[in-house]
C-alpha positions, 0 to 999 in steps of 0.5 A: 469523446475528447478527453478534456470533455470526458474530464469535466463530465466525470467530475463529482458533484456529491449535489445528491446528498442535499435536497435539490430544493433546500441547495438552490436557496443558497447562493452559488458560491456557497453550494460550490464551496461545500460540494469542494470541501466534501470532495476534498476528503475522497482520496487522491487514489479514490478520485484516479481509480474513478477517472480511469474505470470511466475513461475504460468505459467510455474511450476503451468499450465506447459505452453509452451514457448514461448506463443502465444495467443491460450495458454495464452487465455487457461491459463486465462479461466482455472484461472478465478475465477467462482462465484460457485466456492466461499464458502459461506460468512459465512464461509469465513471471508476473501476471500484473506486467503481463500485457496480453492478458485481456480483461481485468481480474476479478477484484479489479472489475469489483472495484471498477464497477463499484467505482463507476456505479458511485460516478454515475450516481453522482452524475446521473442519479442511478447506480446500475449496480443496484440491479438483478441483472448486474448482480446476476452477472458478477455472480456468474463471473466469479464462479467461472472465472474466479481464482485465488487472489493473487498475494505478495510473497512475505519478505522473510527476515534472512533476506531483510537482513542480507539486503541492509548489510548490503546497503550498509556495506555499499554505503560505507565503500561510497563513503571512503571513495567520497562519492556522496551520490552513491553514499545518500542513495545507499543511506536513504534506501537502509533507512526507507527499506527498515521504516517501511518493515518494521511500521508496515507502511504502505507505499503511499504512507511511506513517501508521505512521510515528513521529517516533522513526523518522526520525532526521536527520544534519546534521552531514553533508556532504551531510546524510541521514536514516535512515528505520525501517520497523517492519512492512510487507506483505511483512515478515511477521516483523517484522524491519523495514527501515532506508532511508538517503537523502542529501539531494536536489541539488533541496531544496524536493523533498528529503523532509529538509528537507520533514520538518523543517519540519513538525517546526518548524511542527508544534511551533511551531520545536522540531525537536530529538527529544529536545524532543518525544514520538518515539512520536507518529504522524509524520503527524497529523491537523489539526483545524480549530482548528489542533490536531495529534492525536495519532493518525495519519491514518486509512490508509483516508482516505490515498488520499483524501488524496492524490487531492486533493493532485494537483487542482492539476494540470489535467491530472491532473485525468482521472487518479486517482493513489494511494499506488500511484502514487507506488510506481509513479512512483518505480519508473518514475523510477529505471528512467529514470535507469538505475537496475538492476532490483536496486536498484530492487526493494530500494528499494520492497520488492519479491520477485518480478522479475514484479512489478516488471516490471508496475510498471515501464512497461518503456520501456527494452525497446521496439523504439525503445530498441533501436533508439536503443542500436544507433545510438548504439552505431554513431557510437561504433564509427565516431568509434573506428575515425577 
């Protein structure tokens, strides 16, 4: 099957959410600028992952369409990653760069067979996953290839800080040498690298960031800023959501004045909005002529990015810190200074407590926090009762 026809075969109709008979009583134009419109709130994410666990499928397993629940419960136990399968961990540092790893984890078969049964319910009426057989099938997976999901490792705040006094350094050195190339690169990752952990954002809400969406209030004692998150993973209505954030007692790690000066780097000193285009990307991609495009960096390279960012710390260097890690480290971070689970989860954009309890390293629940709690609570019952 050729790729052009697999595209227009794996395009979504959403025509089974209306009565077939009421639908066709419109005209065409309208029924097709409905179903547009209610495509268009699928995310981007949403509509690849879909294309691609439809093209493994037909293109990589050759399988039949339409599915039924035989064929997709044979596709399933044929990808299902085996623990023989994986090689030893010596040898693989990470196993998502790993490619002899046959066969998908299980998370990812969960959300490809979720992905695949919403495709083919759109298209063919039936959803294969709403059977005994499949059901069965990804139990008998999950119990004898399940193992714990893999995590980010949290990005403690010691390597946060060696890496922004190197890019800080860096940049300063590229200043004095008039090498503005380096000096924008350098300003612009200081300046991403304290946004990105200090909000918690994940790569896509990181480089869609426009320079309208940063508003900055100076005038203030102490000054904040009020960060305009348009459209995130878990805001599937596209409300959007606003984070305030007063400046932090350490400048050279507060995200404001980091902003600032990638502002006034990047426009050669205008840093006034209303001197420059707000619907430029925040984060833009420095070619190596010194020009700042202006579209954003690619979400995809975002990771890459940041890995690099953190080999200026020797003993990162066996670790493999993402934009997950960042989430994950300020989690961690507010959860060491007190901060309440409530907050915590409405800061980085969490719903569900279970996931905010796998991101957080839980130290305040080990046996020797209790046991310092008790302690301390027992010198404070005996310095009241002198």
């Amino acid at each position: 099957m050729t790729s052009k026809k697999l595209t227009t075969q794996t395009r979504p109709t959403y025509a089974e959410a209306f009565d077939s008979k009421v639908l066709a009583q419109y005209p065409v134009e309208a029924q097709v600028a409905l179903l547009e419109l209610i495509q268009s709130a699928e995310s981007k994410n949403t509509k690849k992952a879909t294309a691609q666990a439809v093209r493994h499928y037909v293109e990589v397993w050759n399988g039949p369409l339409p599915c039924t629940p035989t064929d997709l419960s044979f596709y399933l136990n044929e990808y299902a990653r085996r623990p023989s399968e994986e090689s030893p961990e010596s040898a693989v540092l990470d196993k998502r760069r790993n490619k002899n790893l046959k066969g998908f984890s299980i998370a990812t078969l969960e959300q490809r067979r979720s992905l695949f049964g919403s495709w083919h319910k759109r298209t063919f009426g039936d959803n294969p996953n709403n059977s005994d057989a499949v059901r069965a099938t990804m139990r008998s997976i999950r119990v004898s290839c399940g193992e714990p999901q893999e995590q980010a490792n949290a990005l403690p705040m010691r390597i946060l800080k060696n890496a922004e006094e190197k890019l800080r350094r860096n940049r300063q050195i590229a200043l004095e040498h008039d090498d503005r190339q380096s000096m924008l690169k350098f300003s612009r990752n200081r300046a991403l690298l304290l946004t990105a952990f200090w909000f918690g954002l994940r790569a896509s809400e990181l480089v869609n960031l426009r320079i309208k969406d940063v508003e900055m209030f100076w005038d203030e004692d102490p000054p904040w800023m009020r960060v305009t998150i348009r459209r995130s993973k878990t805001d599937r209505e596209g409300r959007g959501q606003k984070k305030l954030f007063e400046a932090y007692p350490t400048k050279h790690l507060c995200p404001i004045y980091a902003i600032r000066q990638w502002k006034e780097d990047r426009f050669q000193g205008v840093s006034d909005e209303r001197s420059t285009d707000g619907l430029l990307p925040l984060f833009s991609k420095v070619d190596r002529w010194g020009n700042v495009w202006t579209k954003n960096i690619n979400a995809n390279s975002m990771n890459t990015l940041i890995e690099k960012l953190f080999t200026v710390d020797t003993q990162a260097a066996h670790d493999r810190y993402t934009s997950h890690s960042m989430r994950r480290g300020l989690a961690n971070w507010m959860d060491q200074e007190d901060g309440n689970q409530k907050d915590i989860m409405e800061w980085i954009g969490w719903r569900d407590p279970r996931t905010a309890l796998r991101y957080l390293d839980a130290r305040h629940s080990s046996p020797t926090s209790l046991t310092k709690a008790k302690l301390a609570k027992g010198r404070k019952d005996e310095s009241d009762n002198s």
